[in-house]
C-alpha positions as CSV (number, residue, x, y, z in Angstrom):
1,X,82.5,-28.3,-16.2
2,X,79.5,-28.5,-18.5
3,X,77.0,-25.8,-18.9
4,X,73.9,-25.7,-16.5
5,X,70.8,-27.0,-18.3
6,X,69.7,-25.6,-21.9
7,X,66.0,-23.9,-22.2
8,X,64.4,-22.5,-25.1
9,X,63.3,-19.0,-23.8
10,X,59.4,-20.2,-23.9
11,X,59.7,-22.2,-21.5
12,X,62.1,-19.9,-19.1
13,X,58.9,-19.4,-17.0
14,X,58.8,-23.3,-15.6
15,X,62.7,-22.8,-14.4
16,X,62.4,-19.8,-12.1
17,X,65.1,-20.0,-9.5
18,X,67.1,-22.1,-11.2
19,X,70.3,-21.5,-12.5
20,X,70.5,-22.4,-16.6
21,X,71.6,-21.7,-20.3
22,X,70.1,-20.0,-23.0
23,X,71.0,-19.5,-26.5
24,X,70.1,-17.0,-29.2
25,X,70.6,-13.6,-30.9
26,X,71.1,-10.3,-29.4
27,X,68.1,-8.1,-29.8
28,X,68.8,-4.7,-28.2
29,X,71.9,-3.7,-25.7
30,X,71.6,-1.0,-23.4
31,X,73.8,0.2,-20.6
32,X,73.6,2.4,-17.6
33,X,77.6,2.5,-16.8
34,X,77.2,-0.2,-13.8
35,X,73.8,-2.2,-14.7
36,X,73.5,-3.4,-18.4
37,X,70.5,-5.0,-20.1
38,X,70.6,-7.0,-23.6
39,X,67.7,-8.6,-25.1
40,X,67.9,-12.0,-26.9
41,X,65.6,-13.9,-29.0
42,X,66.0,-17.5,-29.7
43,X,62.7,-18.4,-32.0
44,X,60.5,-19.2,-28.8
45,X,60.4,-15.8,-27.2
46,X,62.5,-13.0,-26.2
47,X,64.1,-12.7,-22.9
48,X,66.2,-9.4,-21.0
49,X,69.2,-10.4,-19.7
50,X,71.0,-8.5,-16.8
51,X,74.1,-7.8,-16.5
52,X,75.4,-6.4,-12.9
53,X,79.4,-5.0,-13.4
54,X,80.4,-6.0,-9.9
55,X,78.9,-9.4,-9.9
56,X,80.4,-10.3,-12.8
57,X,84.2,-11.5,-14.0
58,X,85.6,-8.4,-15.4
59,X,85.9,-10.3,-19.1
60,X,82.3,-11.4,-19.1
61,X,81.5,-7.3,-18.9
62,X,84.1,-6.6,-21.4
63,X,82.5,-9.1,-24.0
64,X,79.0,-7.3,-23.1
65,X,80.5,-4.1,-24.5
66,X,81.3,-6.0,-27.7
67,X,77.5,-6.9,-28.3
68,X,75.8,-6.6,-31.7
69,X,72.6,-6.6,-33.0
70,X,71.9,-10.3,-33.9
71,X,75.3,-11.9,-33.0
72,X,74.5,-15.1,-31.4
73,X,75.3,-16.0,-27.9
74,X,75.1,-18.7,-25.1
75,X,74.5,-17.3,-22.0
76,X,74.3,-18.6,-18.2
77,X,72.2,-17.2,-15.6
78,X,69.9,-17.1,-12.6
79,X,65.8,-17.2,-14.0
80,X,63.6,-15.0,-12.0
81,X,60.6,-13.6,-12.2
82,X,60.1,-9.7,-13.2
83,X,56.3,-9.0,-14.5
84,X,57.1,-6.0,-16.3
85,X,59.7,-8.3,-19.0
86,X,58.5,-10.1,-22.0
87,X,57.5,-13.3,-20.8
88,X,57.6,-12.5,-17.4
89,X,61.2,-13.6,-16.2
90,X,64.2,-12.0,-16.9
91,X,68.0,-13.6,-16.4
92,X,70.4,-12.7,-14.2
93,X,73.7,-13.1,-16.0
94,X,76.6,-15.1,-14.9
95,X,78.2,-15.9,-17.7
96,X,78.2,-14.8,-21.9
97,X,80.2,-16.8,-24.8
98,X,79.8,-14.6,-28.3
99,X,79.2,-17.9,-30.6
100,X,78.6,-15.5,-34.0
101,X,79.9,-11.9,-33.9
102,X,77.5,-9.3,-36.1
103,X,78.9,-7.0,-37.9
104,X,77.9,-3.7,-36.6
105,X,76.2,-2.5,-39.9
106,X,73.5,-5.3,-39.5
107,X,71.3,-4.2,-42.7
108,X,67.9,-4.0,-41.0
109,X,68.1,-1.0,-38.5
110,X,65.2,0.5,-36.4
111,X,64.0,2.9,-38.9
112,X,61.7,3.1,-42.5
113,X,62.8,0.3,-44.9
114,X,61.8,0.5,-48.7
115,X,59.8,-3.0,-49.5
116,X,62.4,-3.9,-51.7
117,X,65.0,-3.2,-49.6
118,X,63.2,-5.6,-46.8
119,X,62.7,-8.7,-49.8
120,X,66.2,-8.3,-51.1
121,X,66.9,-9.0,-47.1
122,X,64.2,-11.5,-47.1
123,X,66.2,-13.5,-44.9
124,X,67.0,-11.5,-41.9
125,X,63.9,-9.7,-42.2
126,X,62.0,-12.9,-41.4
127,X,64.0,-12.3,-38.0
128,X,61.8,-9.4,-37.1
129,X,58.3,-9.9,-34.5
130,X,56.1,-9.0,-37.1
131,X,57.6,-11.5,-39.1
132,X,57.5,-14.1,-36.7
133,X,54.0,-13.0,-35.8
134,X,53.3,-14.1,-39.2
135,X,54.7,-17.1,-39.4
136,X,53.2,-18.3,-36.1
137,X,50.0,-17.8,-37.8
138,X,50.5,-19.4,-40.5
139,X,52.0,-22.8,-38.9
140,X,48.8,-22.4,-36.5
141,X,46.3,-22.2,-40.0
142,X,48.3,-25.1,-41.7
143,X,48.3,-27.6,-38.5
144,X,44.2,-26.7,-38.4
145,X,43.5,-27.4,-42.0
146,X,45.1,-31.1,-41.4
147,X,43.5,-31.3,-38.3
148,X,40.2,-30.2,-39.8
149,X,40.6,-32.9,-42.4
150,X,42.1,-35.7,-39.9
151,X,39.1,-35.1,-37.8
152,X,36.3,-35.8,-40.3
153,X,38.0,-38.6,-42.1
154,X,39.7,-37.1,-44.8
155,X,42.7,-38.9,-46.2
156,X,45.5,-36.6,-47.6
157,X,46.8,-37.4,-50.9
158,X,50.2,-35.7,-52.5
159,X,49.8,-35.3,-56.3
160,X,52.3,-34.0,-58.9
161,X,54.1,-31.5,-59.0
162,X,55.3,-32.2,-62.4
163,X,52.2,-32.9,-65.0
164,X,50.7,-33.1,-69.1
165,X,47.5,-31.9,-67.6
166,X,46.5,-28.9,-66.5
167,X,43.4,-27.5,-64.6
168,X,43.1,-23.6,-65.5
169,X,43.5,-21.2,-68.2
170,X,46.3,-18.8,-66.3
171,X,50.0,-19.3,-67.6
172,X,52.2,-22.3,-66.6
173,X,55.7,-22.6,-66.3
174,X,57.1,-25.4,-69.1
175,X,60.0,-27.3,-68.9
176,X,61.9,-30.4,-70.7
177,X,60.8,-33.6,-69.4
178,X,63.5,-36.3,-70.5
179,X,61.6,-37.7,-73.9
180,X,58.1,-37.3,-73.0
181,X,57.9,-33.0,-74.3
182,X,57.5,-30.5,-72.0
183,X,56.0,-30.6,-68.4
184,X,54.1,-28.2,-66.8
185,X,54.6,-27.3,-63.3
186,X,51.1,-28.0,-61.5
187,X,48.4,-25.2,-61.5
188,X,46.7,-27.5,-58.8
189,X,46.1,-30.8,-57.8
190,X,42.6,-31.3,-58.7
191,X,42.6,-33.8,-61.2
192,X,44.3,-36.2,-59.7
193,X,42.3,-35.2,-56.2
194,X,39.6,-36.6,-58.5
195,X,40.9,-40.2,-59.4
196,X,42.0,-40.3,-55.6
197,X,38.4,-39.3,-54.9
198,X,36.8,-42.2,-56.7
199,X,39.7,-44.3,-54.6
200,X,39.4,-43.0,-51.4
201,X,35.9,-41.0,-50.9
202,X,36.9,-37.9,-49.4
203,X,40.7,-36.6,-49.8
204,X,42.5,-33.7,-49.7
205,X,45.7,-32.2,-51.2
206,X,48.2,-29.8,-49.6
207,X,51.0,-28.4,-51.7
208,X,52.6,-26.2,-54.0
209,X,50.6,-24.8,-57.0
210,X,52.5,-22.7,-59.6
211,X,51.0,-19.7,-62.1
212,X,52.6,-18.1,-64.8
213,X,50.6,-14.8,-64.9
214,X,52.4,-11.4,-65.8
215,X,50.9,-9.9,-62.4
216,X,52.2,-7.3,-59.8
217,X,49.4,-6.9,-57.8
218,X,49.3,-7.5,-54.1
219,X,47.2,-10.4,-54.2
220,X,49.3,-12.6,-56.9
221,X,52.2,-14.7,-56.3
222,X,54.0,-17.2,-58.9
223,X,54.6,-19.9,-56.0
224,X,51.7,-20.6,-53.6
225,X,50.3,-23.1,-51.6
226,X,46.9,-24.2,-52.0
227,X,44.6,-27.1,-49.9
228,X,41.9,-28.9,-52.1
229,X,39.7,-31.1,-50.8
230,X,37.7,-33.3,-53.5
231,X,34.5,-35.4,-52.0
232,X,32.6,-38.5,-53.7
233,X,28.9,-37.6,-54.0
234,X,28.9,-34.0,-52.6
235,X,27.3,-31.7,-54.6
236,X,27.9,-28.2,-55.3
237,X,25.1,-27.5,-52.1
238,X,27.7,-29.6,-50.4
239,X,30.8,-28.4,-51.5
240,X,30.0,-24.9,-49.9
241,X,28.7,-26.3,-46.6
242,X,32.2,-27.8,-46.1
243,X,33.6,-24.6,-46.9
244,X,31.9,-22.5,-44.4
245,X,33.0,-25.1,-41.8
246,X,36.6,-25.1,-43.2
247,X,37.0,-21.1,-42.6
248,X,35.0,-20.4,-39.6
249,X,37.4,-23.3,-37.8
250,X,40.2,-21.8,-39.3
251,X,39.2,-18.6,-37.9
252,X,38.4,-19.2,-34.8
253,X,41.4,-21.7,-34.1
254,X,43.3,-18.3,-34.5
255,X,41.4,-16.7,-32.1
256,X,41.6,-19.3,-29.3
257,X,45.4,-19.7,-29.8
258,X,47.1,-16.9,-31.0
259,X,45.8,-13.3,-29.6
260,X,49.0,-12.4,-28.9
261,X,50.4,-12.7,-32.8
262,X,47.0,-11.1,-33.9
263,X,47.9,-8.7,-30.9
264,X,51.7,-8.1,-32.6
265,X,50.2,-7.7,-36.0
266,X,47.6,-4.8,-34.6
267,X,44.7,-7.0,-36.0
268,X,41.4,-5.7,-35.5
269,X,40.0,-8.7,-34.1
270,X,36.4,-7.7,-33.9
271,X,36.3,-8.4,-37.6
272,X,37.1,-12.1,-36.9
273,X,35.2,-13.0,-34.0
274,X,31.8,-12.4,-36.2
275,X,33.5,-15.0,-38.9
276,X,31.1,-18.3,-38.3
277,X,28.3,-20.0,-40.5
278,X,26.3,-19.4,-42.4
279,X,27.8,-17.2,-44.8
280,X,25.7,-14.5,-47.3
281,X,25.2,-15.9,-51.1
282,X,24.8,-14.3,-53.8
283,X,24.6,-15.8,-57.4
284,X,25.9,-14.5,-60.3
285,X,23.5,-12.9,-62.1
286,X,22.3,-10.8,-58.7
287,X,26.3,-10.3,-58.4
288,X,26.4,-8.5,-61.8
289,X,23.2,-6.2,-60.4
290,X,24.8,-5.7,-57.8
291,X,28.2,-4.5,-58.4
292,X,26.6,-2.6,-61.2
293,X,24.5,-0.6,-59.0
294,X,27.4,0.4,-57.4
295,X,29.3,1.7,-60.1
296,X,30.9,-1.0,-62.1
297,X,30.7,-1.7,-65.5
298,X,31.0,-5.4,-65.7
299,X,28.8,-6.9,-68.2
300,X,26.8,-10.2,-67.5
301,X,29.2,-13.1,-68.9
302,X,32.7,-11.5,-67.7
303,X,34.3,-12.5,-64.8
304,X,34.1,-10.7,-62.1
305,X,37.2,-8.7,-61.2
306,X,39.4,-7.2,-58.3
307,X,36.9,-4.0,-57.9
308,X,33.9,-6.3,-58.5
309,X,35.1,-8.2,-55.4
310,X,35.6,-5.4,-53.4
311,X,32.3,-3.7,-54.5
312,X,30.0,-7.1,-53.3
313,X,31.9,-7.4,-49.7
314,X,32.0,-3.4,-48.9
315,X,29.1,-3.9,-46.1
316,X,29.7,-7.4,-45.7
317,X,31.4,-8.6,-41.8
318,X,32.1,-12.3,-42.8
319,X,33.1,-14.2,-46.5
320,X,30.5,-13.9,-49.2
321,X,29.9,-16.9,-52.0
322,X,29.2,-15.8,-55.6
323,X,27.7,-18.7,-57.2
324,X,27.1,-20.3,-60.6
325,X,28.9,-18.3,-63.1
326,X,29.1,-18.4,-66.5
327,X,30.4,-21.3,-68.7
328,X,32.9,-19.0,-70.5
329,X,34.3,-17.9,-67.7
330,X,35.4,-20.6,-65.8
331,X,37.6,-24.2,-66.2
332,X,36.3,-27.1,-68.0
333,X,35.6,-29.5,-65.7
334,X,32.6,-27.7,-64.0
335,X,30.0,-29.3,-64.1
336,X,26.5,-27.5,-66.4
337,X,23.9,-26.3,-64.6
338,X,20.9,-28.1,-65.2
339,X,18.4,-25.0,-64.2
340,X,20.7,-22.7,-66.5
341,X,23.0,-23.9,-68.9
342,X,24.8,-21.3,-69.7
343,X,26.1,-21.3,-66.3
344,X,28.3,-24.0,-64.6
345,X,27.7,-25.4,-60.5
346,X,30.6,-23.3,-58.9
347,X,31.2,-21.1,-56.2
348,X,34.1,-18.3,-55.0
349,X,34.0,-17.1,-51.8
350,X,35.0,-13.7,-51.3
351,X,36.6,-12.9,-47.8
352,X,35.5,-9.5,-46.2
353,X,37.6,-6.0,-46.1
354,X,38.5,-6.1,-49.9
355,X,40.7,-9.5,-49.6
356,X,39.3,-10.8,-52.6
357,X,38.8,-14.6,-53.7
358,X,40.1,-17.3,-51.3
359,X,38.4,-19.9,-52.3
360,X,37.0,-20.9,-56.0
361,X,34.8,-24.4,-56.5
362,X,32.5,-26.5,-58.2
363,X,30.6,-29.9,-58.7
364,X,32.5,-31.7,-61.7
365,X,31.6,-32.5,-64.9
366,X,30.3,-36.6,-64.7
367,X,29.0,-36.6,-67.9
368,X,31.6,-38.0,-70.6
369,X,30.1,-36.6,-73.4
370,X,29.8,-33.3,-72.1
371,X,33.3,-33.5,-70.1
372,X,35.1,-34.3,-73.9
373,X,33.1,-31.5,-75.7
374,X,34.3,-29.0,-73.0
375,X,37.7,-29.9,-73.4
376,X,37.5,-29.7,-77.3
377,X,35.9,-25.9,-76.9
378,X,39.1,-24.9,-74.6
379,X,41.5,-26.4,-77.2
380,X,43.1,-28.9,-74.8
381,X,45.1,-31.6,-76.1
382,X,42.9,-34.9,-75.7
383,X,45.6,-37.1,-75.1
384,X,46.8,-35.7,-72.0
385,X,43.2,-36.2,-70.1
386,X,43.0,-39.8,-71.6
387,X,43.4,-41.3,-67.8
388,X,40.9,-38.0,-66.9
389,X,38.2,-39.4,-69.0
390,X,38.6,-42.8,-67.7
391,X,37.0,-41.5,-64.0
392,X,33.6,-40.6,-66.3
393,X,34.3,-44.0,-68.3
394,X,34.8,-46.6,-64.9
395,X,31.9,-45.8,-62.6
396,X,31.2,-42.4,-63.4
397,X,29.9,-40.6,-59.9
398,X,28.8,-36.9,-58.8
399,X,31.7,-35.2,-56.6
400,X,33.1,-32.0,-56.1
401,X,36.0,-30.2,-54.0
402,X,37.2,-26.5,-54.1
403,X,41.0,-25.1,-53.4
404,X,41.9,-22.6,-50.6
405,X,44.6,-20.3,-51.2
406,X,46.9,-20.7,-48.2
407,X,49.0,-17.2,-48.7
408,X,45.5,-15.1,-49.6
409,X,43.7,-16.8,-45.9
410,X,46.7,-16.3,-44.1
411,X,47.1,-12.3,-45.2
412,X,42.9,-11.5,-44.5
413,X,43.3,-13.5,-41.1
414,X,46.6,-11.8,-40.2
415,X,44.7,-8.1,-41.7
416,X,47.9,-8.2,-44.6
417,X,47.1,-5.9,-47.6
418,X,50.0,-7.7,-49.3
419,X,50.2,-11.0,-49.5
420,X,53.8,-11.1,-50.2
421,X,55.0,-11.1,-46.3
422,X,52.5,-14.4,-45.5
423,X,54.9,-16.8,-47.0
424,X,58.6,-16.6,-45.9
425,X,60.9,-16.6,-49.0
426,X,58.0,-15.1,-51.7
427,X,58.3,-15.9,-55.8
428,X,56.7,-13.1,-57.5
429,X,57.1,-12.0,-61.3
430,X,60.0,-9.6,-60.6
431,X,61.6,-11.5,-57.6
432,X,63.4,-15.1,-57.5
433,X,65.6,-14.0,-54.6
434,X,66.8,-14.8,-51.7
């Protein structure tokens, strides 16, 4: 006789007073002698499980007493509803099947865990709530960017991962590439956001972008994912409109859907419900006045760092835009201010409570000559942007686009202060495992 009918524990709540199977790892086990309680998860939700000793075979309550934490089981039993257990039903047990045993020194035990201790167990740690709460957020921010996008006519293009060109200064990772020299392993997918710009109008990329940097602080990771819209005929004025209706959506779609992940993660979320346009901006040189007034020692022409960040959103409740930085501090393709031009059309917006820079953009360079002298300056090898040069050759046009870091939105949504646990198996400088 076949099993009664299989639900994923989520959706226990539509079944009560049925009879059914569910399926997932054991949790916590506890047992009063005669009444016995074990709680399972299965990816969807957690569920108690009751286990009465006299209504039960004698060998189903024998194979309770053999439960581990996270062996996997099948188990059969009555749903019904008891408002004081997660989800508000618990199951009456009829029947348990042990599908995996656990070995009873499961790594991860209710107590302090060192951080390296949790990533060299990266993989059962992503078993925990918090981790799940996490990753619920995340899938939640990713399915809202490509709605965001699918909504307003965006078309989404995949670009390289392997490329000659490259868009930033930072390190890249090199390797062979059959007889063509080395490839690089993409720092973004702007460039080629551009050609599919002049295609397509308004596109956007979502994928892995890779950075070579010697870093260890909490904010870096060598493997990230990062969305980059690029739009015919928007300028920089533009560029940061659709960013301030990219984040607040983001923001609030969190809100609307997942309280009880926020919730999980202890999120404050008073510090996200003020997060809607418009957003405070600042340009560069009131930036350097700024953070110098309160203490730093930044000098007009450097980039602004990590403190500097920190310094310009201490009183702020929602993301701040520095605009129109310095030439010689920032890529190539940005396109010269007119008004100033020692200064290029770009933005970063800094997200509030010291999260630093999720998004960096600008209005491209359209101007051939000025694209090709730009490139000479940074020492970049000309014949790798030949097919570049041809979008300023063919029907040269104004655009822009900017790149949201996925990992570094995720962690100030989620209230992270290291973005290592917002992506589930992280590459950083000193880890390439699990």
């Amino acid at each position: 006789m076949s099993d009664p009918l299989f639900v994923r524990i989520a959706d226990l709540p539509a079944h009560a007073g049925e009879t059914v199977t569910i399926r997932g790892w054991v949790t916590h086990v506890r047992s009063s002698g005669k009444v016995a309680f074990a709680v399972i998860r299965d990816g969807t939700g957690v569920c108690q499980t009751v286990f009465v000793k006299n209504q039960l075979p004698p060998d189903v309550w024998e194979r309770f007493a053999a439960l581990t934490t996270e062996a996997s089981v099948s188990i059969v039993g009555a749903v019904r509803a008891e408002p004081r257990s997660p989800g508000g039903v618990e199951l009456g047990v009829a029947d348990l099947v042990i599908v995996g045993p656990s070995p009873a020194d499961y790594p991860i035990q209710p107590k302090e865990h060192g951080i390296d201790f949790l990533l060299d167990n990266r993989h059962l740690w992503l078993r925990s709530p918090r981790q799940r709460a996490i990753a619920i957020i995340r899938n939640e921010i990713e399915q809202a960017i490509h709605d965001f996008f699918y909504e307003r006519g965006f078309l989404r293009v995949d670009t390289p991962i392997l490329t000659a060109a490259i868009g930033e200064r930072s390190g890249l990772f090199a390797t062979e590439y059959f007889d063509e020299g080395n490839a690089y392993l993409a720092q973004t997918g702007q460039l080629y956001g551009e050609a599919a710009a002049a295609a397509f109008g308004k596109i956007y990329t979502f994928g892995p972008t890779f950075r070579a940097e010697k870093s260890k602080t909490r904010r870096h990771l060598t493997e990230f994912w990062m969305i980059e819209p690029e739009v015919a005929w928007n300028d920089s004025e533009a560029n940061m409109l659709l960013q301030e209706e990219l984040v607040s959506y983001l923001v609030q779609r969190v809100l609307e859907r997942r309280r009880a992940e926020l919730s999980e993660l202890e999120r404050d979320v008073t510090k996200l419900e003020s997060v809607k346009a418009p957003f405070d901006r600042l340009n560069y040189t009131d930036a350097i006045a700024l953070v110098q007034a309160r203490g730093s020692t930044t000098q007009w022409g450097e980039d602004l760092g990590a403190e500097d960040e920190a310094l310009i959103v201490r009183d702020a409740t929602r993301p701040v835009f520095v605009f129109n930085y310095p030439k010689t501090a920032k890529a190539f393709y940005m396109k010269e201010n007119p008004d100033d031009p020692r200064t290029v059309l770009c933005d970063d917006l800094l997200a509030p409570e010291g999260f630093g820079e999720m998004i960096g953009g600008s209005q491209r360079e359209d101007d051939y000559d000025k694209l090709v002298a730009r490139i000479k300056e940074e020492g970049l090898p000309m014949d790798a942007y030949g097919w570049y040069l041809d979008l300023r050759r063919y029907g040269t046009f104004p655009h822009a686009g900017f790149g949201l870091g996925l990992e570094r939105t995720v962690a100030w949504i989620c209230g992270l202060q290291h973005i290592r646990e917002v992506i589930a198996f992280p590459r950083m400088m000193n880890r390439l495992r699990p």
